[in-house]
C-alpha positions in Angstrom: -21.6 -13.1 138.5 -18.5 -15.1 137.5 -19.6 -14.8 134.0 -19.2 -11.2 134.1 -16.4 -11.2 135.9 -14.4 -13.1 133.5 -16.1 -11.3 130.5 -15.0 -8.1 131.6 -11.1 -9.3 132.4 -11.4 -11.0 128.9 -12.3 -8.1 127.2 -9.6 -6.0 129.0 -6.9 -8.3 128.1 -7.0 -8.6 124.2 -9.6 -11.9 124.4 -7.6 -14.1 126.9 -7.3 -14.5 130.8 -5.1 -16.7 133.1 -5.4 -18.8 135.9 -3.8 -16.6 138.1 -6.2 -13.3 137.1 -9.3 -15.0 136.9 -8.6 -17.0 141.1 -7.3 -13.1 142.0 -10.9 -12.0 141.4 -12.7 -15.3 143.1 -13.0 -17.4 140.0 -11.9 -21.1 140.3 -9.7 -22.6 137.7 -12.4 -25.4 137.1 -14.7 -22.8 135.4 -11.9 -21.7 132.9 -12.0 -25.0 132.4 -15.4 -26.2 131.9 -16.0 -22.9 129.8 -13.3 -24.6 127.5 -14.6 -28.1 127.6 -18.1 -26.0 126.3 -15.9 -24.0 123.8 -16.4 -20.9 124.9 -13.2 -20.4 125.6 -10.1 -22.3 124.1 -6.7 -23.4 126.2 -4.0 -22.0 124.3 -1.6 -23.3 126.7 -1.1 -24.0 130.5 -2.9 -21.8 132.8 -3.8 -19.8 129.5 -7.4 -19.5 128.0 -8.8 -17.4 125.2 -11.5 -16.7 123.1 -12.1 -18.2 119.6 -12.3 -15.0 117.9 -9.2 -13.6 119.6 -5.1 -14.3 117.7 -2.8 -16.2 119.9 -0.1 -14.5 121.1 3.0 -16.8 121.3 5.5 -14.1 123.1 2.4 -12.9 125.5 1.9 -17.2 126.8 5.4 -17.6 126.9 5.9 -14.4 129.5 2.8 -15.7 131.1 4.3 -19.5 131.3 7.9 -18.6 131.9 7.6 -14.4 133.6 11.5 -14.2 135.1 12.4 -14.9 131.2 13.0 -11.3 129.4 12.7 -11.2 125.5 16.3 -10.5 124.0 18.6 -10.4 121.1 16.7 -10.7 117.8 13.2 -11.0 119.5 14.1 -7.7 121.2 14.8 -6.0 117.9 11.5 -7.5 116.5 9.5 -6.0 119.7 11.6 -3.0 118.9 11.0 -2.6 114.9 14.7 -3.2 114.5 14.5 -6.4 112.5 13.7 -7.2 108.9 12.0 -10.1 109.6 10.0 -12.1 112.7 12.7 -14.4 114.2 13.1 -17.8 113.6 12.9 -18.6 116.9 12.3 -16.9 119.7 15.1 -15.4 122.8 14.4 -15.4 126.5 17.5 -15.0 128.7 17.2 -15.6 132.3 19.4 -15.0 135.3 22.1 -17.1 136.1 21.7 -20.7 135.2 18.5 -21.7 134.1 17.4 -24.4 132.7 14.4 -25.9 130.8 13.9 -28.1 128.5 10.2 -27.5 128.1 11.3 -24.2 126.5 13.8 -25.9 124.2 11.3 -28.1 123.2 9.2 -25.4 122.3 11.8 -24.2 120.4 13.0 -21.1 122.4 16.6 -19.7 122.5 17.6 -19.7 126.3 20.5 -17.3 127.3 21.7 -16.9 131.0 22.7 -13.6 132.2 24.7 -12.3 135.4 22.6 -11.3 138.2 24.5 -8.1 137.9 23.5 -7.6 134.0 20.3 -9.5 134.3 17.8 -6.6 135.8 19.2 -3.9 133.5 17.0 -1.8 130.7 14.0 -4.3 131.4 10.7 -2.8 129.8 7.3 -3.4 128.8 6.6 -3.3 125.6 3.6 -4.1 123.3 3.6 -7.2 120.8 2.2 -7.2 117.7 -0.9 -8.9 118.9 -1.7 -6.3 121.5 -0.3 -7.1 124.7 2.1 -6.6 127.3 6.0 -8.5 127.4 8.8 -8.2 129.1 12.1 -7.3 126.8 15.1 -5.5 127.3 15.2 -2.1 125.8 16.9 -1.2 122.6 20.0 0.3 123.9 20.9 -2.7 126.1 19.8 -5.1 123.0 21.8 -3.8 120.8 25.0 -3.5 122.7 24.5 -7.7 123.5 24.5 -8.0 119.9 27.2 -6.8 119.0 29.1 -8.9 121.7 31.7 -12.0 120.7 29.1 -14.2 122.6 26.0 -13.3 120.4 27.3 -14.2 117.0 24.7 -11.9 115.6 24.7 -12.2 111.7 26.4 -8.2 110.6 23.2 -7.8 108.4 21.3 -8.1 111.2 23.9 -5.8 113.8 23.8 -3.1 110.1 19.8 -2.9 110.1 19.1 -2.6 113.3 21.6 0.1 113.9 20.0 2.0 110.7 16.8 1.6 111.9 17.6 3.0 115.5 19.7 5.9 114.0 16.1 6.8 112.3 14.4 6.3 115.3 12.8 9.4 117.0 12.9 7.8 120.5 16.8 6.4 120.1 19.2 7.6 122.8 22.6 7.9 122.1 23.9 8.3 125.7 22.2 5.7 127.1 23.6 3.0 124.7 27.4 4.4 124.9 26.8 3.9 128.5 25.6 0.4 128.1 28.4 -0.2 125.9 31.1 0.3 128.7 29.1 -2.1 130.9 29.0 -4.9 128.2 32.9 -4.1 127.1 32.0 -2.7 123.3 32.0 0.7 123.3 34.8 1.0 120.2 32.6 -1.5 118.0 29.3 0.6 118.9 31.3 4.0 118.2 32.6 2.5 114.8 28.8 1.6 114.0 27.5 5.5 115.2 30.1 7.3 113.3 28.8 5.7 109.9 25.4 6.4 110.5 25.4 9.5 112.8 
């Protein structure tokens, strides 16, 4: 029975399972545990199991590991086709003042956002790998890049604003409106009236 179980969330979730997923069906941790020490299944990371045959998923374990964190700035683009290349590191920005050093250590960007900018233009979106992240939606990304605080590189701010004024799904009012809450609307005009 448990072998099913977990065969049939496995195989609905792109090769992996969690802690959490398989104990919400009845399954104890232990046998994600001894089904790695058998290799049949391989711990990726904590509370994180996959199969052999399956690609890890870096952004999908660190949502898993670290789920208030929402992907932003250049990983946003990435998620969003608006980057050249796959970032150098990856961006989670959390609310207020979080801190972790695990993530640093891992080499993740952390940013800290007000609880009042925090929750806003939060989506799911679909990695490369399949699966299901957090990340803030186009618009809201890039109006934070163009902010003072980002420091974003203009080659970066210049494709990404190409590449979304190609973009079937782009939508211009919702980004001037997000541009008045993040105090840039005249640099995000400037950049429309180029490519528009």
């Amino acid at each position: 029975m448990q072998i099913e179980t977990l065969k049939n969330i496995i195989s609905q979730n792109n090769g992996r399972i969690t802690v959490k997923e398989a104990e919400k069906v009845g399954v104890h941790r232990m046998y994600l545990k001894k089904s790695a020490d058998e290799g049949k299944l391989i711990r990726v990371s904590r509370g994180i199991y996959q199969t052999a045959e399956s690609f890890e998923d870096e952004l999908f374990n660190l949502q898993t590991q670290y789920p208030s964190g929402i992907f932003s700035y250049e990983t946003a683009l990435y998620l969003h086709a608006l980057l050249e290349r796959v970032p150098l590191c990856w961006t989670m920005t959390f609310k207020g003042s979080y801190h972790s050093e695990a993530l640093q250590a891992k080499g993740v960007t952390v940013k800290h956002s007000s609880e009042k900018l925090y929750p806003i233009e939060i989506e799911d979106i679909t990695t490369p790998a399949g699966n299901i992240v957090r990340a803030y939606s186009a618009e809201r990304t890039l109006c934070e890049i163009m902010t003072a605080k980002a420091a974003t590189d203009i080659q970066v701010c210049t494709f990404a604003f190409k590449e979304y004024s190609k973009s079937k799904s782009k939508n211009i009012p919702k980004l001037m409106e997000l541009s008045k809450k993040f105090h840039i609307e005249s640099k995000i005009r400037s950049y429309l009236e180029v490519l528009l």
